[in-house]
C-alpha positions in Angstrom: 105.2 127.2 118.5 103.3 124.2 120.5 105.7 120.8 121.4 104.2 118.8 123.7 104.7 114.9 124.5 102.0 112.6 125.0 99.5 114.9 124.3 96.2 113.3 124.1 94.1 113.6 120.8 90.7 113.3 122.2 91.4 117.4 122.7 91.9 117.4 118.7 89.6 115.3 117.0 86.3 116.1 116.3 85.0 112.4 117.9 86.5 113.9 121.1 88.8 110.0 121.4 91.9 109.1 120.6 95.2 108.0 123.1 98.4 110.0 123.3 100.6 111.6 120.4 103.8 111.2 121.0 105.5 114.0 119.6 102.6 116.8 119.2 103.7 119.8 116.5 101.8 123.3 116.0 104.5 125.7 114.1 103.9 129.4 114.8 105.2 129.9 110.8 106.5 128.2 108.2 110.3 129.1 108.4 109.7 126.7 112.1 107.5 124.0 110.2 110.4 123.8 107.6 113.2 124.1 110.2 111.3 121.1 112.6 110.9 118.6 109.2 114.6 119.3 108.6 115.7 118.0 111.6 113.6 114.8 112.3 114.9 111.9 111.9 114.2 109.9 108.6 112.3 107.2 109.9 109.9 109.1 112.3 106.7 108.7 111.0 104.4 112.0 110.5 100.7 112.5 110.6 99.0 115.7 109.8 95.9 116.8 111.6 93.1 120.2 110.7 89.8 120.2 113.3 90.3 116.1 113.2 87.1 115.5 111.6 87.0 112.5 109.6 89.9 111.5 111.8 89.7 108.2 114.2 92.4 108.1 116.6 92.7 104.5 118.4 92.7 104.3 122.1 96.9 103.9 122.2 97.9 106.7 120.5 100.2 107.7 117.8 103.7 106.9 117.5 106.2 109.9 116.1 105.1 113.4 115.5 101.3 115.0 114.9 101.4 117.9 113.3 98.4 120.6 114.0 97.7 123.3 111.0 94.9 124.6 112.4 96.0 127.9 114.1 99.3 127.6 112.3 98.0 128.2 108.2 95.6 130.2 108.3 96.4 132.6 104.7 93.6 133.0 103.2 94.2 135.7 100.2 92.8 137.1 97.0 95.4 137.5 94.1 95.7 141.5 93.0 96.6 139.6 89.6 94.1 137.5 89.5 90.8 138.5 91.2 89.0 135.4 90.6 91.9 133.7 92.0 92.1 132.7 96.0 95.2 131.4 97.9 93.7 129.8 100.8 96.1 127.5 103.2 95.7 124.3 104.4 94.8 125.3 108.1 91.7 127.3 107.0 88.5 126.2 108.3 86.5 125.3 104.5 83.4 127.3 106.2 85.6 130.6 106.2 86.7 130.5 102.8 82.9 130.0 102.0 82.2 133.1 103.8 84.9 135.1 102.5 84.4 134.2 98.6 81.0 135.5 99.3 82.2 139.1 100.2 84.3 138.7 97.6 81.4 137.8 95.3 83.1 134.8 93.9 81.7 131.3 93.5 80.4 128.8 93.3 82.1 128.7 97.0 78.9 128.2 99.3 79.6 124.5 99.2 82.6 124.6 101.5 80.3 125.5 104.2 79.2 121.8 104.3 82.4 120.8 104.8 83.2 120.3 108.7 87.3 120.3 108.2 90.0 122.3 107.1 91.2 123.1 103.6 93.9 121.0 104.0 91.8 117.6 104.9 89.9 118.6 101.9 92.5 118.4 99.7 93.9 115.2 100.8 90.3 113.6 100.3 88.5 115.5 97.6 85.9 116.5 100.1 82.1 118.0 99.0 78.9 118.8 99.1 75.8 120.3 97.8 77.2 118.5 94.0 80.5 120.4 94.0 84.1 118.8 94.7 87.6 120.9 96.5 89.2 119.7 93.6 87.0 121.1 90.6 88.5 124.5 91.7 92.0 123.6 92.0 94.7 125.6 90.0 97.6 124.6 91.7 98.5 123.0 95.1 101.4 123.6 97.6 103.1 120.7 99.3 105.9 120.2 101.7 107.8 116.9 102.3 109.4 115.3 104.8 112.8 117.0 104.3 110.9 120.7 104.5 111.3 121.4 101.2 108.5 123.3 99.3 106.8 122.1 95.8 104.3 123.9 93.8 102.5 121.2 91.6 99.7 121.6 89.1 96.4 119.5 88.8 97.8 117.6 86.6 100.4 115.5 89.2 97.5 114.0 90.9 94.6 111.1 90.7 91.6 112.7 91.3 88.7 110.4 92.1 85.2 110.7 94.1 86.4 111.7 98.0 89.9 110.1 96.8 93.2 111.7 95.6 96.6 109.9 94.8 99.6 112.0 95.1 102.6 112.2 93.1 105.0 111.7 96.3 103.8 109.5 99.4 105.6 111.6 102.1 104.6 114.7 100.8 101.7 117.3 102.3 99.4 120.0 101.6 100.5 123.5 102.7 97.7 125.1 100.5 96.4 126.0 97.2 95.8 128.4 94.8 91.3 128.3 93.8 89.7 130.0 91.0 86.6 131.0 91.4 83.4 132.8 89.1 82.2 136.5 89.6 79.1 136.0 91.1 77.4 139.9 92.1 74.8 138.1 93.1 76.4 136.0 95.9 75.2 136.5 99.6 75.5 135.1 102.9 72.0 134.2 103.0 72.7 131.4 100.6 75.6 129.5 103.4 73.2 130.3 106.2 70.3 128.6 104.4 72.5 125.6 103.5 74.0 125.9 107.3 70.2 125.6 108.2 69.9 123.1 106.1 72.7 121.2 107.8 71.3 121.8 111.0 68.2 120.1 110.1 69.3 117.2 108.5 72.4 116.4 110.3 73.5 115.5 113.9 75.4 119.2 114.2 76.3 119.6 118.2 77.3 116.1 118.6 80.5 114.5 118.6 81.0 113.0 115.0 83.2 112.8 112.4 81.1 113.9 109.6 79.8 111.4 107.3 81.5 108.1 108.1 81.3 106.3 104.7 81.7 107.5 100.9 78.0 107.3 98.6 78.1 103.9 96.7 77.9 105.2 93.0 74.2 105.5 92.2 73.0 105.4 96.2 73.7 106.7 99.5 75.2 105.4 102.5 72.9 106.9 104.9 70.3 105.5 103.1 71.1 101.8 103.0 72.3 101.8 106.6 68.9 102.7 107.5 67.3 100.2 105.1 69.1 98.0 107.3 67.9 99.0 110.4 70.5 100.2 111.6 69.7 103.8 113.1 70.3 103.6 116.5 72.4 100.7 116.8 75.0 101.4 119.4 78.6 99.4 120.7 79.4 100.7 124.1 78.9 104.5 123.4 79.1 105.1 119.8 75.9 105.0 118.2 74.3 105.3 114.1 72.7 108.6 114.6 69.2 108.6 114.4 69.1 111.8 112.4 71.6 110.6 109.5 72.4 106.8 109.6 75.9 108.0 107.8 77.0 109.7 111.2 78.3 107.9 114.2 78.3 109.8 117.4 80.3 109.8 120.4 77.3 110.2 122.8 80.1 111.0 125.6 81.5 107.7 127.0 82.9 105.8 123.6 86.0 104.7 123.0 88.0 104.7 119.9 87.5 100.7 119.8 83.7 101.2 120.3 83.8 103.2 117.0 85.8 101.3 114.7 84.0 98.3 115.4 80.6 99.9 115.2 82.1 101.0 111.9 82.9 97.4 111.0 79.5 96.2 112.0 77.8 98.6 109.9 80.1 97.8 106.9 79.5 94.1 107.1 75.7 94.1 108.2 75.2 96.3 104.7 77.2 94.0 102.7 75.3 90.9 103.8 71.9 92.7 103.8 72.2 94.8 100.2 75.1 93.0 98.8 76.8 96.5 98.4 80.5 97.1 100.4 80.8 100.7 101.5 84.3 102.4 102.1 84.7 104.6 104.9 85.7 108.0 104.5 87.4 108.2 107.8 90.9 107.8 108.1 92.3 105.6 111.0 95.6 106.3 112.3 97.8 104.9 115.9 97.9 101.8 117.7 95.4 99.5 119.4 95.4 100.1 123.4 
């Protein structure tokens, strides 16, 4: 188990900012997660954080308790039952159950490689790439509330929508789910290093992002009409649009959170005005203003 106060969360997102959490959480097993929950208090707000990609922490930190999964979750398992079924857990890295489907020979699974969090982040947001969604191989999902109790839920409880899910219970999180997957005998690792390549080459990979900031319009791209706007480059104290892919913001070592939420803002309103289009950021922004 990890407790620590004021721990600072530019060490856990993937923007490398963010001030202090107050209470920060990593359980060494579930019996502790479920024992911790148990005994916070009712009103003590909780937050839930993978690799902290598509994560922006403000400069003054988060009040209550952060909880870490990555290092804590990390079941990943193929059902004896079921052998086209996967039981992964929400602090698995999405790029190691693309790799591991593939020695299974199950897909289509290569996509999770373009993900940059944990399955648990890409649950709560529908995460994708390369055409395929987390939640088009969903059988079932795992969730603990506030209280520590554990729910198994179907498909069926939730909203799904493009990069968007709406959950039965609003205090209630992702331990996991269960995946079903295709025999492929053809599947090889070749194919996620190619698309890895491929991600290399077309994406800021080795700077500090978030990923892709905002959600595809329907019927366009982001990164697209930010750059129609000529916006590649543009910078507020040191976040700048990536000049590889305008739908990446980078930390180029000196921003602050405040220098990326408003760069954020700007690009969001210059877009709007320009192409008459509003995009929706894919980020989630949590804690207080310094």
């Amino acid at each position: 188990m990890i407790l620590r106060r004021d721990e600072p969360m530019s060490r856990h997102t993937s923007w490398h900012v963010g001030g202090p959490a107050e209470v920060w959480f990593v359980p060494a097993d579930r019996s502790e997660l479920v024992a911790f929950l148990g005994a916070l208090e009712p009103k003590v707000p909780i937050h839930w954080v993978g690799l902290g990609s598509n994560l922006l922490v403000r400069d003054g930190g988060v009040r209550g308790v952060v909880i870490g999964t990555h290092g804590a979750l990390t079941g990943l398992r193929r059902r004896e039952a079921a052998a086209r079924e996967v039981e992964v857990e929400a602090g698995v890295p999405c790029a190691r159950v693309a790799r591991q489907c593939i020695r299974w020979q199950l897909g289509p699974a290569e996509f999770f490689a373009g993900i940059p969090g944990t399955v648990g982040g890409a649950l709560a947001m529908n995460a994708g790439a390369y055409g395929e969604e987390t939640w088009s191989r969903v059988l079932e999902v795992e969730t603990i509330d506030r209280d520590g109790a554990i729910h198994r839920r179907p498909v069926s409880d939730y909203r799904i929508g493009y990069r968007q899910v709406t959950a039965p219970a609003a205090e209630e999180w992702f331990l996991g789910a269960r995946f079903v997957f295709e025999a492929r005998p053809e599947a090889s690792l070749t194919t996620v290093q190619e698309l890895l390549v491929r991600r290399r080459e077309t994406q800021p990979i080795g700077q500090w992002s978030c990923g892709s900031v905002f959600a595809n319009p329907p019927g366009d791209h982001a990164a697209r009409l930010i750059e129609s706007c000529g916006l590649k480059g543009f910078r507020i104290g040191g976040g700048a649009v990536s000049r590889k892919h305008a739908n990446f913001i980078i930390n180029e070592g000196n921003a602050s959170a405040l220098d990326l939420e408003q760069l954020i803002a700007h690009v969001q309103a210059t877009v709007e005005r320009e192409c008459g289009i509003r995009l929706e950021p894919e980020v989630r922004m949590i804690g207080e203003y310094a």
